[in-house]
N, C-alpha and C positions, 0 to 999 in steps of 0.2 A: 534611347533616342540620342542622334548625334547632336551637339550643342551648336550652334552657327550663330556667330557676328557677321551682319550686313551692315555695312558702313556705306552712308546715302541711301539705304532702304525703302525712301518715302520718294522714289523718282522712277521714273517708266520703270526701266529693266530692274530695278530692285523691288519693287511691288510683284511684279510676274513671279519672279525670282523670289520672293518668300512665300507666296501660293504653292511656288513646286517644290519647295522643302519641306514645306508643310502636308501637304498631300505625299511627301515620301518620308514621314515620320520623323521629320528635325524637330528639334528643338530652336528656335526663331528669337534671335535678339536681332531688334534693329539701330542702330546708333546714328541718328541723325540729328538735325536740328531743327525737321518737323515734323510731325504728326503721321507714321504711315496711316495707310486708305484700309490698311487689315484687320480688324479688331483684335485678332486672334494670337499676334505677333507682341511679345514684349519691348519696349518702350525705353529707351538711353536718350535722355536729351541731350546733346552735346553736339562739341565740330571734333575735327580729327588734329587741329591745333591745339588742345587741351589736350598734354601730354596726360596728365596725370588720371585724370576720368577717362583716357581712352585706354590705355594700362590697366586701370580694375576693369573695365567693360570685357575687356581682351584673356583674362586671365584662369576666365572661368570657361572659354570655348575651347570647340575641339578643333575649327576651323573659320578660316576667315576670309568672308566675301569683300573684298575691296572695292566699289563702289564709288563711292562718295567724290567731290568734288567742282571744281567750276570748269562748266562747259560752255561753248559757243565761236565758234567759228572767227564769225564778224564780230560779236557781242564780244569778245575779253580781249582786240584790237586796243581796247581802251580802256583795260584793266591789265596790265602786264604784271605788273607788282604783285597786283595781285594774285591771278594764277600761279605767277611762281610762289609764292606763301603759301597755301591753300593746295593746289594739284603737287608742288613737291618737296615742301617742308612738312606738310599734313601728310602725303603717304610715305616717307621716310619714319616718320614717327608712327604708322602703322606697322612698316617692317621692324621697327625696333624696338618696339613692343611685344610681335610678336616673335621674334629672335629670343626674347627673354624668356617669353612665357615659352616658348617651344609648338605657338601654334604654326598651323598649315594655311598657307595664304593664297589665293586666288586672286588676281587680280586683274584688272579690266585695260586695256589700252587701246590703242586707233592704229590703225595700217599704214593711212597713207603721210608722205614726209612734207607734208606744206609747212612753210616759213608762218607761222603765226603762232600766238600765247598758247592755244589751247591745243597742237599737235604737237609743238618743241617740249612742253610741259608733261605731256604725257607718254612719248619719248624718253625722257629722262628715267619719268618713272618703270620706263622698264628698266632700261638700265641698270638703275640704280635695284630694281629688283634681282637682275641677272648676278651683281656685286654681292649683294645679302646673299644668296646661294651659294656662289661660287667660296667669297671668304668666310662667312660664319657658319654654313650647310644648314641656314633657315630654306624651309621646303615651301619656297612661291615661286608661283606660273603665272605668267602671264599671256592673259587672250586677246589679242588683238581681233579686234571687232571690227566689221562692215555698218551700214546703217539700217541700224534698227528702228523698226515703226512696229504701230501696232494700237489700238483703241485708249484712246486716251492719254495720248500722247500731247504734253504740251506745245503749241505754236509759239505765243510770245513769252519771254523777248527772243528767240533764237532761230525761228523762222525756217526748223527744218522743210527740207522741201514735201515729205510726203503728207504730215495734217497740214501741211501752207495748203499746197495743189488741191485737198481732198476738202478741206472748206472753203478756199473760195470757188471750187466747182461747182458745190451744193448749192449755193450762194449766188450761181451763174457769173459771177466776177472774173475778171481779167488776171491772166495764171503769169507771173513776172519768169521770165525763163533769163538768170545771171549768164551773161556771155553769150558762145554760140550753144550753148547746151549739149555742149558733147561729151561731156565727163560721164564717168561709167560710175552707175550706184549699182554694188550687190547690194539688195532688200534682204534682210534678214528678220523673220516676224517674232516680235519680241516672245511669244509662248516656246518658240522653236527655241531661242537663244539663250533662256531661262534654263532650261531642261539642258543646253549644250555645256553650262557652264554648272550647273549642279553634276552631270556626268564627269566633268574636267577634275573635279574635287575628288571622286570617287575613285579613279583612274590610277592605280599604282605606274603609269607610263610616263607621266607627265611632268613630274615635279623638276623644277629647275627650266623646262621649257617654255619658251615663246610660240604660242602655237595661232595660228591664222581662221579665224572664224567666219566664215563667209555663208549665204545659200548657196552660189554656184550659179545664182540664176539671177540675171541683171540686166538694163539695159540704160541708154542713154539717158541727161535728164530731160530732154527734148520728149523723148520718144515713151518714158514716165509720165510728164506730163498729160501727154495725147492720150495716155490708155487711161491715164485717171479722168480722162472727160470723157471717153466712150462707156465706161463704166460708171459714171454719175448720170449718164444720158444727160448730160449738161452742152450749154449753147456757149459756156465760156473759149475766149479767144487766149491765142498765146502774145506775150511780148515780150522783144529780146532786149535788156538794159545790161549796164553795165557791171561788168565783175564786181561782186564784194571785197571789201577787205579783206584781207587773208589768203585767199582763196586763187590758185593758178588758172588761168583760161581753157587749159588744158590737161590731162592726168588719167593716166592709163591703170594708174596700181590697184585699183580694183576689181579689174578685169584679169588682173594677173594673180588672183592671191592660190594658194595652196589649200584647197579645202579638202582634198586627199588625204592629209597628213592628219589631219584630226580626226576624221571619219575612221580611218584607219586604226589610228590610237581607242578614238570611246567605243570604237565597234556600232555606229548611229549616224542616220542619215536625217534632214532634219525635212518634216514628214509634209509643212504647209507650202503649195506650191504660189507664184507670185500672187495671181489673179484671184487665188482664195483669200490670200493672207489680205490684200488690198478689198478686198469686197467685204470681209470682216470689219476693217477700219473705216470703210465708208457708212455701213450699217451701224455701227457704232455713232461717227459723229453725226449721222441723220438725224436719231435720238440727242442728243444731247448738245447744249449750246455752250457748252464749255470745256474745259479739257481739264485732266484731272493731277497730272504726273509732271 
C-alpha cells in the first residue's frame, strides 16, 4: 500500500480525497489541526507552520497531498498577514521538507488572477513550487482548480456561491447575486476532483507541471443561480448587491482554462455531469441542517 500525507484532510476536497485513496488501497495520513470525518484514516494533529512535526509526519510517506490552508475570497481581505504566514510560509515548509525527505508532492492552487490574500497567496505557491523543481528536481505539480462543490460543503464564513444558492433555495430565501453576475464558474464536483487529483499523483507525465483542472462545463453566476431554483422547485427570488471584496466585476478565466491538457495527460474524463452533480448536493443538504467540511 502506497503511503499518502494529506495536509488539510479534514476539509471538503480532502475528505473525498481520502475516501478515493482509501478505496484504491493508500495507505491514509491526514495532518491537519482537526478531526477528519473518516474513521478509517490515521490522525497528525498539527498546522503546517510546525516545521518540525511536519518533517516527521512527511518522512515516512511515499507521496504528498498538499491541501491544507486559508481560504476565502472576501473572508482573508482582512486577514492579509495572515494568509501570507499560513498559505506560503506553511507550504514552502511543505516543499522543503519534502525536498529533504525525497517525497512527491501534489499540490492544489486556483486559476484565476484576482488581486486578493487568498489568489496572490496561492499564486506564489506555485511558483514557488515550479522553483523547488526546477532548482532542487523535488517532483511537485501543481493543480490549479476551478470551483468545487459537492455534499457537505461548508457555507459559513466563506459563502461559496454553490451551498450559499442550494440552501437558501430550500429555505425559499432571497439568492444575493454579487454584481451583474456575469462571471463564469467551471463546477467541478468534488468526487470527480478527488479521483482527478489521486490520478495526477499516479501519472508519470506530470511532475514539475502546472496542470488546469476544470469540468468543462459552466455557466454564468446569474444563470447558476436560476437553475439552482429550478432544481430546488424553490419560489426564491434573485438580487443583485454589490461586488465583494476581492473579487473583479468581471472575469472570463474560467471559461477559458485548458481542460484537454490534463484529460489528455491522466487518460480520464470526469464522468458527473452539472445538473447531477448539483442535484446530489441539493439531496444531500435537504437532509441535513448543517454542513460538514
Amino acid at each position: 500500500m502506497k503511503k499518502a500525507l494529506v495536509t488539510g484532510g479534514s476539509g471538503l476536497i480532502g475528505n473525498y480525497l481520502c475516501k478515493e485513496l482509501l478505496n484504491n488501497r493508500y495507505d491514509v495520513t491526514v495532518f491537519d489541526h482537526r478531526q477528519p470525518a473518516n474513521p478509517e484514516v490515521k490522525f497528525i494533529k498539527g498546522d503546517i507552520l510546525q516545521m518540525q512535526l511536519l518533517t516527521d509526519a512527511i518522512k515516512d510517506s511515499e507521496v504528498i497531498f498538499h491541501l491544507a490552508g486559508m481560504l476565502g475570497t472576501d473572508y482573508l481581505c482582512e486577514y492579509v498577514r495572515e494568509a501570507i504566514e499560513v498559505n506560503i510560509v506553511g507550504s514552502v515548509n511543505v516543499f522543503e521538507a519534502a525536498k529533504t525527505a525525497g517525497v512527491k508532492v501534489i499540490n492544489t492552487g486556483l486559476i484565476p488572477e484576482w488581486d486578493n490574500a487568498y489568489m496572490i497567496t496561492k499564486k506564489a505557491v506555485m511558483r514557488f513550487g515550479k522553483m523547488y523543481h526546477r532548482e532542487f528536481g523535488t517532483d511537485i505539480t501543481t493543480l490549479e482548480v476551478t470551483h468545487v462543490y459537492g455534499p457537505g460543503q461548508r457555507v459559513e464564513p466563506y459563502h461559496k456561491a454553490i451551498p450559499t444558492f442550494i440552501n437558501r433555495a430550500l429555505k425559499g430565501e432571497v439568492l444575493d447575486i454579487y454584481g451583474a453576475g456575469q462571471k463564469y464558474m467551471d463546477c467541478f464536483y468534488v468526487e470527480d476532483m478527488a479521483t482527478a487529483i489521486r490520478l495526477s499523483s499516479e501519472s508519470p507525465f506530470v511532475s514539475g507541471k502546472v496542470l488546469q483542472l476544470g469540468s468543462g462545463e459552466g455557466l454564468k453566476v446569474v444563470e447558476l443561480a436560476r437553475k439552482i431554483v429550478s432544481l430546488t422547485n424553490s419560489k426564491s427570488s434573485l438580487r443583485h448587491c454589490k461586488m465583494r471584496h476581492g473579487e473583479p466585476d468581471e472575469d472570463d478565466s474560467l471559461g477559458n482554462i485548458d481542460v484537454e491538457s490534463y484529460r489528455k495527460l491522466l487518460d480520464w474524463k470526469p464522468p458527473t455531469k452539472l445538473d447531477d452533480g448539483l442535484l446530489k448536493t441539493i439531496e444531500w443538504y435537504s437532509r441535513h441542517t448543517g454542513s460538514c467540511f
